[in-house]
C-alpha positions in Angstrom: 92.5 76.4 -35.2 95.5 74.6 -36.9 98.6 74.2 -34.8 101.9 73.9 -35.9 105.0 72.1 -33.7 108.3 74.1 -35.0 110.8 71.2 -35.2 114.3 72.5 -35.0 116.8 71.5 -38.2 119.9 71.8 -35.8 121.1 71.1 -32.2 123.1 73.6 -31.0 125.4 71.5 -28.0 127.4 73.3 -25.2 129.6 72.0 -22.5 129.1 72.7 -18.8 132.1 74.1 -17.6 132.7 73.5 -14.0 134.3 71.2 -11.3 134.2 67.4 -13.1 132.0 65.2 -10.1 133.0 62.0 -8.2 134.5 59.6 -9.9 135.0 61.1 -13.5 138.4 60.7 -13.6 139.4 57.3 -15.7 141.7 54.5 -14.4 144.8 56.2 -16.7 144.1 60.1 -15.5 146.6 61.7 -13.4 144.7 63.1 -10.5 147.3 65.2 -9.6 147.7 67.3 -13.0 144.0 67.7 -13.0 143.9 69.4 -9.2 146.4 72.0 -10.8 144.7 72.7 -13.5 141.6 73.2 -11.3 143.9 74.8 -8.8 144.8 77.5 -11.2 141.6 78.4 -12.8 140.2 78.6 -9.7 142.5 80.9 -7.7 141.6 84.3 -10.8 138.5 85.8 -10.6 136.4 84.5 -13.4 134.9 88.4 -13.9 138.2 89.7 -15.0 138.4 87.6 -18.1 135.2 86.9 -19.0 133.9 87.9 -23.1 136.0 90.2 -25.4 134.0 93.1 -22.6 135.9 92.2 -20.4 138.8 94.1 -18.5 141.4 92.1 -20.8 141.7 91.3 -24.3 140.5 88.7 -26.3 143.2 86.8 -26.2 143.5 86.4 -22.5 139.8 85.3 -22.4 140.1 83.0 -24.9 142.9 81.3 -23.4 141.3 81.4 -19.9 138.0 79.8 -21.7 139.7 77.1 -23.7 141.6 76.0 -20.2 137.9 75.6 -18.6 136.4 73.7 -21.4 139.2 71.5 -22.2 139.3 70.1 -18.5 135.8 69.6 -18.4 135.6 67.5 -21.5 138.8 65.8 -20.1 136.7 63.5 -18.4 140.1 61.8 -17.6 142.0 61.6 -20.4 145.4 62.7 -19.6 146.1 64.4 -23.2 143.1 66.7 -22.8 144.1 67.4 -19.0 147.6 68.4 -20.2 146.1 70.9 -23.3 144.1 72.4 -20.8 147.0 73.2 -18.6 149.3 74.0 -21.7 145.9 76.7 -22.7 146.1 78.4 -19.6 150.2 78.1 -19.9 149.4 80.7 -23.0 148.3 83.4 -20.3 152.7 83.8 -19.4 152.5 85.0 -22.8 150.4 88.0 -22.3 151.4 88.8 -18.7 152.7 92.3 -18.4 155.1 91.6 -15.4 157.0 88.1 -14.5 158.2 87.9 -10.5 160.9 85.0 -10.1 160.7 84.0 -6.8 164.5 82.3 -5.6 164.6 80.0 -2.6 166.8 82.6 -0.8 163.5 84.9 -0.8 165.1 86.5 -3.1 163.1 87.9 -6.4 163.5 89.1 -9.9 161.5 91.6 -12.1 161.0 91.9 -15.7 159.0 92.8 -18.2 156.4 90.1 -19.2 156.2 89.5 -23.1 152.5 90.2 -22.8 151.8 94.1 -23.9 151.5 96.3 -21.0 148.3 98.0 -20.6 147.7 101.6 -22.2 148.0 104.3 -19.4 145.8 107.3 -19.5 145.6 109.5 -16.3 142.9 108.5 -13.4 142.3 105.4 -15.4 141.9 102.0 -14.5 143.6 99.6 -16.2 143.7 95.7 -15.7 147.2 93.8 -15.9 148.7 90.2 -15.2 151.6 89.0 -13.4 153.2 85.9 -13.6 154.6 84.4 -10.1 157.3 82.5 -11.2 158.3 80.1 -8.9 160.6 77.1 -9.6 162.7 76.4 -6.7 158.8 75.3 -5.1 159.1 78.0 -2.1 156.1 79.8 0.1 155.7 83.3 -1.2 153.7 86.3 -1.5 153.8 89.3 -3.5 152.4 93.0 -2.9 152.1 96.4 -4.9 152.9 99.5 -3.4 150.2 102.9 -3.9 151.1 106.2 -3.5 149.3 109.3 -4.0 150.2 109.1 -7.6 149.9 105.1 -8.4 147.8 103.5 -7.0 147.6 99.4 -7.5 145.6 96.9 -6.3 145.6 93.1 -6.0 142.5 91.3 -7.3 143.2 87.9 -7.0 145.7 85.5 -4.8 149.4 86.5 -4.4 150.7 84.0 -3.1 152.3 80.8 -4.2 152.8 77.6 -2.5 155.3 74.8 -2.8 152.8 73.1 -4.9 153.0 75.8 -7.4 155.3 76.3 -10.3 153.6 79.6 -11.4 150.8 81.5 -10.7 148.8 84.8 -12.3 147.7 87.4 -10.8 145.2 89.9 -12.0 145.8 93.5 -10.8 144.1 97.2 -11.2 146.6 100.1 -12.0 145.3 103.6 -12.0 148.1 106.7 -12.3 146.6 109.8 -11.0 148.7 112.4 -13.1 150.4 112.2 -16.4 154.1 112.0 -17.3 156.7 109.2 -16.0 155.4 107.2 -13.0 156.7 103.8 -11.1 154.8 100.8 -10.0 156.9 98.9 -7.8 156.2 95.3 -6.8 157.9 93.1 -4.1 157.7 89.6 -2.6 157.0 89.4 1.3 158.0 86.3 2.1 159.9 83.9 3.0 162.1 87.3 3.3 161.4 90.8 2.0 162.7 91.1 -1.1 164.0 94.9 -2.1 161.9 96.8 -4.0 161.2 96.2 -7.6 160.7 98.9 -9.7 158.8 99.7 -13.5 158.7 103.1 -14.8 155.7 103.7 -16.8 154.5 106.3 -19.4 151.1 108.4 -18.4 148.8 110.0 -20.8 147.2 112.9 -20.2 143.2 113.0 -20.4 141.2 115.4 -22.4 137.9 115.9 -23.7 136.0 115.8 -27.3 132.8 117.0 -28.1 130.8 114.4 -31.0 129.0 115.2 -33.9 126.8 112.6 -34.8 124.5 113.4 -38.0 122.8 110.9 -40.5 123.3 111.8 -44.4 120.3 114.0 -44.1 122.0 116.1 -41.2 119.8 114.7 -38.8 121.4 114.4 -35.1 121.2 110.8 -34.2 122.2 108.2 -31.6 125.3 105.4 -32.6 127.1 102.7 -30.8 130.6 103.8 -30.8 133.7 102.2 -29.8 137.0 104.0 -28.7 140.4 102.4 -28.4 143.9 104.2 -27.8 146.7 103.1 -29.5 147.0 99.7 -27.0 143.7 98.8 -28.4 141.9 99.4 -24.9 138.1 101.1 -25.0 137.0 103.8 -23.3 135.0 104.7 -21.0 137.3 101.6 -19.6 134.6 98.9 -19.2 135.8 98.0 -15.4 135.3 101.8 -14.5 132.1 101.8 -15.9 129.7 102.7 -13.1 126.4 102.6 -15.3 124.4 104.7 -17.4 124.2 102.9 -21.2 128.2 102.5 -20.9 128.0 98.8 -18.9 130.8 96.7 -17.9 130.1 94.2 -20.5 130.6 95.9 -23.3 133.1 98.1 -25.4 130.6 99.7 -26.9 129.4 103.6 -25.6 126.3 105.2 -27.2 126.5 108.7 -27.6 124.4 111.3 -29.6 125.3 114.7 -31.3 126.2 117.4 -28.6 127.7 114.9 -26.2 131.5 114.7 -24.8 133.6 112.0 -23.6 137.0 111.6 -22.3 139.9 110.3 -24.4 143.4 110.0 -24.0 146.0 112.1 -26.0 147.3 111.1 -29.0 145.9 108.8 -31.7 142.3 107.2 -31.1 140.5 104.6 -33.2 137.0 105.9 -33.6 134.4 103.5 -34.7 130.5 104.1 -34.9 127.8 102.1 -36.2 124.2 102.1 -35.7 122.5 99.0 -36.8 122.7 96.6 -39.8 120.8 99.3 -41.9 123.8 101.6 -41.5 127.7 101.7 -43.0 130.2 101.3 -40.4 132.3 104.6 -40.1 136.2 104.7 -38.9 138.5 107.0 -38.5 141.9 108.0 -36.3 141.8 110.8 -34.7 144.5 112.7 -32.8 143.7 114.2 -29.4 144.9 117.4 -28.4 145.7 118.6 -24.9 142.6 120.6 -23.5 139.2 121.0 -24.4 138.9 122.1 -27.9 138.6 118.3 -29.7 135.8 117.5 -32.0 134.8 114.4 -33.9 132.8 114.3 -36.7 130.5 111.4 -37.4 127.8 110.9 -40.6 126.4 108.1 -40.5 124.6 106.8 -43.9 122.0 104.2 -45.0 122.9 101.4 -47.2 119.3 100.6 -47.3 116.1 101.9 -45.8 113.7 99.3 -45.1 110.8 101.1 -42.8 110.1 102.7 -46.6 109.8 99.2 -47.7 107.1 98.3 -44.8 109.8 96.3 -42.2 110.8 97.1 -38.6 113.2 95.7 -37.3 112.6 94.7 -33.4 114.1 92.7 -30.4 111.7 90.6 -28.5 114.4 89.7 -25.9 116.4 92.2 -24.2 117.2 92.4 -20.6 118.3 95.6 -18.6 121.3 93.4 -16.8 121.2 92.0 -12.9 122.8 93.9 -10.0 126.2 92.3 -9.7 126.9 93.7 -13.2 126.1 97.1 -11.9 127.9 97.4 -8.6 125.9 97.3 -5.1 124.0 100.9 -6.3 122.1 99.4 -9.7 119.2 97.6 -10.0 119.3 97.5 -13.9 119.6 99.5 -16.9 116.9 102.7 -16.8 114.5 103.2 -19.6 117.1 106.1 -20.2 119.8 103.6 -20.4 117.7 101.4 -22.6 116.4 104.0 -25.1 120.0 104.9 -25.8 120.4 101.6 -27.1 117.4 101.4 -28.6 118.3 104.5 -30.7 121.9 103.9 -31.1 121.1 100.9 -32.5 118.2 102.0 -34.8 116.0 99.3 -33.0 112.5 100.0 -34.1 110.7 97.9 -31.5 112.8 96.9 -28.1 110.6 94.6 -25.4 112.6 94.8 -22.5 111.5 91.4 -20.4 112.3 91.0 -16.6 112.7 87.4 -15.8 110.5 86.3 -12.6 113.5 86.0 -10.2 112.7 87.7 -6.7 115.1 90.7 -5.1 116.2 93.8 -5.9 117.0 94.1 -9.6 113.6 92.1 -10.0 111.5 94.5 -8.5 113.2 98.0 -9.6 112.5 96.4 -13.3 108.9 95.6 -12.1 108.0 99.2 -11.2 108.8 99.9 -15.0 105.9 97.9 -16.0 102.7 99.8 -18.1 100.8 98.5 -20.2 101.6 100.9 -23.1 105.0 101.7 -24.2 107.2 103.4 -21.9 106.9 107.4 -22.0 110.0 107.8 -23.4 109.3 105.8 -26.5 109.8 107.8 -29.8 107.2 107.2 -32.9 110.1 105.2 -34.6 112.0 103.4 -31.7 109.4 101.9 -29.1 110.1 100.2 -25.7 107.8 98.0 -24.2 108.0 96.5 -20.5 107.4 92.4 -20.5 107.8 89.2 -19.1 110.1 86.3 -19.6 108.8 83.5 -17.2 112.9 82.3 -17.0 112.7 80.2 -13.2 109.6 78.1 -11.7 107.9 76.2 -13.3 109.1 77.1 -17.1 112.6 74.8 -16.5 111.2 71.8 -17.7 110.7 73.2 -21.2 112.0 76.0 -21.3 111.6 80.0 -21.2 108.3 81.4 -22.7 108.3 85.0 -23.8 105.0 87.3 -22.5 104.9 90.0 -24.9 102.0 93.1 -25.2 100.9 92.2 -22.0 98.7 94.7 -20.1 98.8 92.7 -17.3 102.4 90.9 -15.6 100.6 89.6 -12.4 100.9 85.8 -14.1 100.0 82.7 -12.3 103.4 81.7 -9.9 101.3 78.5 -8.4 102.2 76.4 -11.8 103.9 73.1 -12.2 104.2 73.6 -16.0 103.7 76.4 -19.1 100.2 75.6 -20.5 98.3 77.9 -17.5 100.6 80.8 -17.8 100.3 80.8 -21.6 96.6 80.4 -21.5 96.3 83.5 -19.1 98.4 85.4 -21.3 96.2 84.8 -24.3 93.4 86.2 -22.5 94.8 89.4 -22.9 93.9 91.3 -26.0 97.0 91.3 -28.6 99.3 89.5 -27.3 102.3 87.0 -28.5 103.7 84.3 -26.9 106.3 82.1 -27.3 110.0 80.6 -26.7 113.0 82.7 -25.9 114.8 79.5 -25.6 113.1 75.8 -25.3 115.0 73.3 -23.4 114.6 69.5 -22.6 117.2 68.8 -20.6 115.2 66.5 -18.6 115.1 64.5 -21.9 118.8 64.4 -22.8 119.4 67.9 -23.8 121.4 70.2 -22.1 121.5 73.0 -24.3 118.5 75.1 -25.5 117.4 74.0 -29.1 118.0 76.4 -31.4 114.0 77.8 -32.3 112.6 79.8 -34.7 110.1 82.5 -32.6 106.2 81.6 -33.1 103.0 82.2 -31.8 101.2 79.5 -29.9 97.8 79.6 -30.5 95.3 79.7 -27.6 
């Protein structure tokens, strides 16, 4: 049988962000600059600012991201250390409150220039806070809940005499609508008296969707909603699982559904894969429960009549620390939702070969024939992505049809478990993403997916 050795046309390089080691730092670095920079990015929780699905906006996560990479390609070099620092100095800008801490323990309130979060009622929203501290004093700061507001801290409050500034990530939810105050105040060196920002509350009500095709068909879609601040809903940090996850903006609905929207003007847009026109529209929310929004979806092309299927050979159903303590995973229910709502003909859902929890509820999911709640035009199939021991030398092969997922675990290296794949009638197997880092590469080589013969 001829063999063929895929040679890729293009490296695709990446950085490892991180702590720079022992002795990284060149004879002309300033050490000191390059502990506050770490100092910084360390002290806000790296899950509030991750992706554009994250709890901020794009801008804050871009910002936070460039900080990270800059210093680690400092290696040193004092101009990259200082636009690292001046990259994360670009999250004042967006903060939604700034706290000037005096040396008297005195402090000020005002508004950030950084837009403050739209408030809906008994929903969560993220917001920063600048510390400002330039007279170099001890302090801490603190939010006060009530039955109404109710704020939390999510990172560290307090600043040190090594600090100039320091951002702090908080939660706000507002129980009921109408006017409502957050009030903030520093606790040491002295209390300072209470400082006070009244805030506007919109009320919550519900829509029921029509989603239809061109033929009047009811169909799934990937819809996003945003309110007039541009945040999505469902909010992605109050997301508690079903196919809404915390990683995404996205919610996939189908006709006949509801969701919860705040009053006034939302930005409604649904799609449903690359065969389908993108459909947008601003609605205005009433008070109450009559709302409706209309959706058709249409085709731009149909290409199942012209003998393709479109298919994902790589999907995972997520780990437990995106789900909260509860979740092991996305459900086949969670996954089909996707699956339709993205018109996704073929979806193999691989669980990678990690031990635990999330491991072995997506393990009991395994049959050899599609899952039962596959459709005759959107299938899901259970696999295996051998991702850990002993694939990390060159990377992560992909285990697809298999009627079997009991593979050898006693390898040093990918020829056995490939071999007793093959063995198994149908099958494909190949590369989810090749690596040789043990010969100079750190980054995965950008592959075309092929079949290795047996």
């Amino acid at each position: 049988m001829r063999r063929f050795l895929w040679i890729p046309l293009a490296i695709v390089g990446g950085l490892a962000v991180g702590a720079m080691g022992e002795g990284s730092t060149s004879p002309g670095a300033d050490a000191d600059e390059i502990k506050a920079v770490e100092r910084q990015l360390s002290r806000l929780p790296l899950g509030a600012v991750k992706g554009a699905g994250g709890w901020f906006t794009p801008e804050v996560s871009r910002a936070y991201h460039r900080s990270r990479i800059m210093l680690a390609e400092a290696e040193g070099d004092r101009k990259q250390v200082k636009r690292a620092g001046a990259s994360l100095a670009t999250l004042q800008e967006l903060c939604a409150f700034r706290v000037t801490v005096e040396s008297s323990g005195e402090a000020r309130l005002r508004r950030g220039r950084g837009p403050l979060p739209g408030l809906a009622a008994d929903v969560p929203v993220p917001f920063l806070v600048l510390l400002d501290n330039p007279r170099r004093v001890q302090a801490s700061a603190a939010a006060r809940s009530d039955g109404d507001v109710q704020c939390q801290m999510l990172s560290d409050t307090t600043v040190t005499p090594q600090d100039d500034w320091l951002l702090v990530v908080g939660i706000l939810r507002c129980r009921q609508p109408g006017r409502r105050t957050l009030t903030l105040r520093v606790n040491e060196p002295t209390p300072s008296a209470p400082l006070e920002c009244k805030l506007e509350v919109a009320a919550m009500a519900e829509a029921t969707l029509s989603i239809r095709d061109q033929e009047g068909q009811p169909v799934w879609a990937a819809i996003e909603f945003r309110d007039v601040a541009g945040n999505a809903y469902p909010p992605p940090f109050d997301r508690a699982g079903g196919p809404d996850q915390r990683f995404q903006t996205q919610a996939y609905r189908t006709d006949g559904q509801t969701i919860r929207l705040p009053v006034g003007c939302v930005e409604v847009e649904a799609s449903r894969g690359p065969e389908y026109g993108t459909v947008r529209r601003i609605i205005r929310m009433a008070p109450g429960a009559s709302n409706r929004i209309d959706i058709v979806l249409s085709r731009w092309i149909d290409l199942p009549r012209e003998g393709f299927y479109s298919g994902d050979d790589h999907v995972h159903a997520g780990t437990g620390r995106l789900f909260g303590p509860d979740r092991k995973g996305m459900t086949p229910e969670d996954l089909m939702a996707h699956t339709q709502g993205e018109d996704l003909h073929v979806c193999h859902l691989v669980r990678l070969n990690y031990t635990g929890e999330t491991a072995e509820f997506q393990r009991r999911q395994f049959r050899a024939d599609p899952d039962p709640l596959s459709r005759t035009n959107h299938i899901l199939k259970y696999d295996v992505e051998v991702s850990g021991f002993p694939s990390s030398h060159l990377g992560h092969p992909l285990l697809l049809n298999l009627s079997r997922d009991d593979y050898p675990s006693n390898c040093t290296w990918n020829l056995p478990i490939v071999s007793w794949a093959k063995e198994q009638p149908g099958v494909i197997v190949g590369y989810a993403h090749p690596t040789f880092a043990r010969y100079g590469f750190e980054r995965p080589f950008n592959f075309s997916f092929c079949e290795l013969g047996s």
